[in-house]
N, C-alpha and C positions, 0 to 999 in steps of 0.2 A: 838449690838446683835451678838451673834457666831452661825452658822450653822454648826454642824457635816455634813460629808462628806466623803462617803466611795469609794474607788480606788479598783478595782478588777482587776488582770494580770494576767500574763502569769509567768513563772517561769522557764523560759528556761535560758538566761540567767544573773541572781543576781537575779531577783525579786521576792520576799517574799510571791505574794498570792496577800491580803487583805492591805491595808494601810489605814489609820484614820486622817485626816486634819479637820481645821476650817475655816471657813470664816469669817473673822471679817468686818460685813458692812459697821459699824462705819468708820473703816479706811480703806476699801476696800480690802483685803491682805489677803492672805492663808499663814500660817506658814506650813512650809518643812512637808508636812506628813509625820508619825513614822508606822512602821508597827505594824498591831492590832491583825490581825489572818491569821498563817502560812498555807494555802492551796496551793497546787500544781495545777496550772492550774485553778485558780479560776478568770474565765475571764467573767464569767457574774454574777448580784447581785439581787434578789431582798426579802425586808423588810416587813413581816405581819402587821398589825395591832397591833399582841398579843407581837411585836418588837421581831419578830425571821426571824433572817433571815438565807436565802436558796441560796446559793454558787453552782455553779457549781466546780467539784472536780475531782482530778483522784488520783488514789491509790501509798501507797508509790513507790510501784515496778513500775509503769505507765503500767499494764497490765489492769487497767480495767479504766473506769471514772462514771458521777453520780453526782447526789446533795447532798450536806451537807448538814445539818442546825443549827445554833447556838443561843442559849439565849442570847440575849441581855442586858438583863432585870437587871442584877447583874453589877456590879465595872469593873468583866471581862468576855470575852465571854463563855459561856458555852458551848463544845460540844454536842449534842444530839443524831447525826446519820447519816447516811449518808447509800444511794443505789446504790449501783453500780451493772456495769456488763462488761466482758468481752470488749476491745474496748475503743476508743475514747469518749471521755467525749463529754456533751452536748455545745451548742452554747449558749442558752438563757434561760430563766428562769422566771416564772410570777406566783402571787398568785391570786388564786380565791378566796378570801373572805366568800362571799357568801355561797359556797359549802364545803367550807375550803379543798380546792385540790389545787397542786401545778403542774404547767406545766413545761413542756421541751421539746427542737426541739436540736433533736441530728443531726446536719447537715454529719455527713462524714456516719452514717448507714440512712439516710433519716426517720427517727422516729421520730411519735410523742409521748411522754410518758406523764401521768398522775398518780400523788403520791397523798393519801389522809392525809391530817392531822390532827395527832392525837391529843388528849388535850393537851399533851405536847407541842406539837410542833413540833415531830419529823414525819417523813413519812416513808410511806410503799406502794408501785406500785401496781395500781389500776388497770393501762389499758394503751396499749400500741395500735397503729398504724402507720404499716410500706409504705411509700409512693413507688411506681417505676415510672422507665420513665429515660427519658432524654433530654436534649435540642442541638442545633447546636455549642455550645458553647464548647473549650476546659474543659469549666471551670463545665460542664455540664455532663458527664460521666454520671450522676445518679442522684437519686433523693437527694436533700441537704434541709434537711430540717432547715430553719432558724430561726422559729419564729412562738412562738404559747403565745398566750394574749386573753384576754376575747373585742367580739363587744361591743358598745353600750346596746345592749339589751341583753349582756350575753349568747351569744353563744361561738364557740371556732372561732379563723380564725387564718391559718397555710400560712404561706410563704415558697414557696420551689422552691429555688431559681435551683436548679438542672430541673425542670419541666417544669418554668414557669406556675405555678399553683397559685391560692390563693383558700385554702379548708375551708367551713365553715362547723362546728361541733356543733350537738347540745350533752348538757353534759348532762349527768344523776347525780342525789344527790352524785352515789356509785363515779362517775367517766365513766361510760362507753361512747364511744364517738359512734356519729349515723351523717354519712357523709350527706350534703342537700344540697350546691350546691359548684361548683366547677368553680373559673373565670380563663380562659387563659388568657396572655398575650400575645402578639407577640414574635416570638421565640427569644430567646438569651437576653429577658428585665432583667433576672435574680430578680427575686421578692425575696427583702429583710428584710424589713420591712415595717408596716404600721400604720397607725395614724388615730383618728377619728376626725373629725370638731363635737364640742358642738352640733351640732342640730342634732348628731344623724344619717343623712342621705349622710356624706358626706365624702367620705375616701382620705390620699393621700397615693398611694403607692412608695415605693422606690425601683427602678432596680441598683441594683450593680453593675450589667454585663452593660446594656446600658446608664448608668449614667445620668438617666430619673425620671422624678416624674409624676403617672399618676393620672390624678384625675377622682374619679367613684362615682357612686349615690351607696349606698347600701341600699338593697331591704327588705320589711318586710321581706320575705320566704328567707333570708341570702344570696342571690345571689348578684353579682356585674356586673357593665356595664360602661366602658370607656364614661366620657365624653372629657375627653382631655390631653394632656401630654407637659410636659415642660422639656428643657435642665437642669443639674443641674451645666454644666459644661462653658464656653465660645465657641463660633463658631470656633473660631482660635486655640484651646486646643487640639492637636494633640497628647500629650505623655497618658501614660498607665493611667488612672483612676478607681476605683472602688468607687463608695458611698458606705454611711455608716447607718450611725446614720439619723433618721429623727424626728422632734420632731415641736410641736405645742403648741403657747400661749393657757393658758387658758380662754382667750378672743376667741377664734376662730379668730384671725384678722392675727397673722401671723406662717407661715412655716418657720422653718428651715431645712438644710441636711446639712452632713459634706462630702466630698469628699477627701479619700484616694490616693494620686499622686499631684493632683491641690492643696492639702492641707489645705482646707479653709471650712467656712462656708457660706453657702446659704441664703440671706434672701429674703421672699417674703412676700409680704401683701396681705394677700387673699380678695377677692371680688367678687360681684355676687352671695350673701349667698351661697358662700364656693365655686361655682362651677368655679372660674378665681384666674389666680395668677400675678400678679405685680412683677418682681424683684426690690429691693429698694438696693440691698446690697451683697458684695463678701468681705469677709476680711479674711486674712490668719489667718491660726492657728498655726503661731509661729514656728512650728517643724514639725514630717513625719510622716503620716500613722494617722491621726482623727479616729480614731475606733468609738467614742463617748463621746457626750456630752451631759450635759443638763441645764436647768432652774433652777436657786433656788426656793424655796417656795413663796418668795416675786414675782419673775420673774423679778427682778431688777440686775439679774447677770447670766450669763451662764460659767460655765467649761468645758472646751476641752482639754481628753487626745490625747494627739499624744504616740501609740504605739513604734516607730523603736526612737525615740529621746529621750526616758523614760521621758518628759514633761509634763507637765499640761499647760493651758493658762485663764487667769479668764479676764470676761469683764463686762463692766456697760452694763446694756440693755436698752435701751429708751420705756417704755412702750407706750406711745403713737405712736413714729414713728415705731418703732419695731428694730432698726439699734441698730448696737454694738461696743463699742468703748473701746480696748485691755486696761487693764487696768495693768495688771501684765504677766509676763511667765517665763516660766524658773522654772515654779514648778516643783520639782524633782518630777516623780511619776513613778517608775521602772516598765516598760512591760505593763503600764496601758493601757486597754481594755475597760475599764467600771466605769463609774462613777453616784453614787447616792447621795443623803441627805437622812439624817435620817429621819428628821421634814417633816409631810405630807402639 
């Protein structure tokens, strides 16, 4: 069986945008991804349902940035539109389904934006929210907004890794957002992403800045509360790190995070219906800088770009024990940032 596989980067320098690879299960192996669709700065991905997908973008001249969004649906990609505005392009990117609106977490103006979409496919900005603050952190000056995804129960929750904030949103049909509760971290945890356990009531956050994972109960009325936090890094790991990427079997059984400097992935087996974590596993990613990885559809393979090495690294994944054993690297994947599957 072959899994499509889309590579989103940076374009600063050689990298194309968008590249297009296959997994062949059968015999394990990624052939050399080919570039699919030229965007500038397209370093985060994500794919509708209607298979349109929404590119984060920045303008030819680089005076402005924005989402694209492209038909999938045809031989080749079809352009549809794209929003911008004055300023640095977004960080992240997520679709609501449901609502049919598209999110964005513009980290360098700490914004959150919300695009609704249209039948086509294309968007047009519905509603925006600008975060302030700041934390103890160089890396802190302001509000950074990282990371906006629908909860469990479909509210919004924002990562702002500049605040140490996690902000829960409820959405309106149009898009309008109505703030409900607001969880701190300790200062300088740098909140980056976050992830939910299957049952709904159980999150783990990722600090970038403190290269930490906390785990909280989340509350009907959308609020959050610290039950406990784990290293992502080793006791003896002294030089520079940032996490990254955090991601979760669809088992709810185990965690992953990628670590930026230590260069590797994390693995834990979660226990205690979700609220304890086990480490079972550290293994390198090949190359520098794990921006992100993720699970194939099976969950019998996970891919890891390394950003500064232009690489890819693909591994078997043991579903039952949850541990990962490098299978391939050395995938050229230029400036990659971000990595998806087509197939849900």
């Amino acid at each position: 069986m072959k899994e499509e596989i889309l590579f989103g980067g940076y374009t600063r320098n050689g990298g194309k945008g968008i590249y297009r690879g296959e997994l062949d299960t059968d015999t394990e192996s990624i052939e050399r991804p080919e570039v699919y669709i030229e965007v500038p700065q397209a370093t985060y991905l994500a794919l509708s349902k209607q298979n349109i997908l929404y590119t984060v973008c920045k303008s030819e001249d680089g005076e402005e940035g924005g989402i694209a969004a492209y038909d999938l649906n045809g031989n080749t990609p079809q352009f549809l539109n794209a929003v911008t505005a004055v300023g640095a392009p977004p960080a992240y990117v997520a679709v609501d389904e449901q609502r049919q609106l598209v999110y964005a977490a513009n980290y360098h103006k700490g914004e959150v934006l919300v695009y609704r979409i249209a039948t086509d496919g294309s968007i047009s900005l519905a509603s925006t929210d600008t975060h302030v603050g700041n934390g103890p952190r160089p890396e802190q000056d302001s509000a950074h907004v990282h990371y906006t995804d629908l909860t469990p129960d479909q509210r919004l929750v924002v990562c702002d890794l500049g605040t140490d904030e996690v902000v829960t949103y409820d959405v309106s049909t149009e898009g309008n957002l109505t703030k409900v509760a607001t969880y701190r971290t300790e200062p300088g945890f740098g909140p980056r992403h976050i992830v939910f356990n299957p049952n709904g009531k159980i999150a783990y956050l990722l600090g970038e800045l403190s290269s930490d994972v906390q785990i909280l109960n989340y509350q009907q009325d959308g609020s959050f509360n610290l039950i406990t936090s784990y290293s992502l890094i080793p006791e003896n790991y002294t030089e520079h790190n940032g996490s990254a990427a955090i991601r979760i079997s669809n088992d709810g059984q185990f965690l992953y995070a990628s670590n930026r400097g230590h260069n590797s992935i994390v693995v834990f087996a979660i226990t205690a219906s979700g609220r304890d974590l086990q480490l079972i596993q550290r293994i390198s990613t090949e190359g520098d800088f794990p921006r992100d990885f993720v699970l194939d559809p099976t969950e019998k393979f996970v891919v890891c770009s390394n950003q500064n090495t232009n690489n890819s690294t693909l591994y078997r994944r043991n579903p039952e024990r949850g541990t990962l054993t490098k299978i391939q690297q050395d995938i050229v994947t230029p400036e990659s940032v971000c990595v998806i599957f087509t197939q849900a």
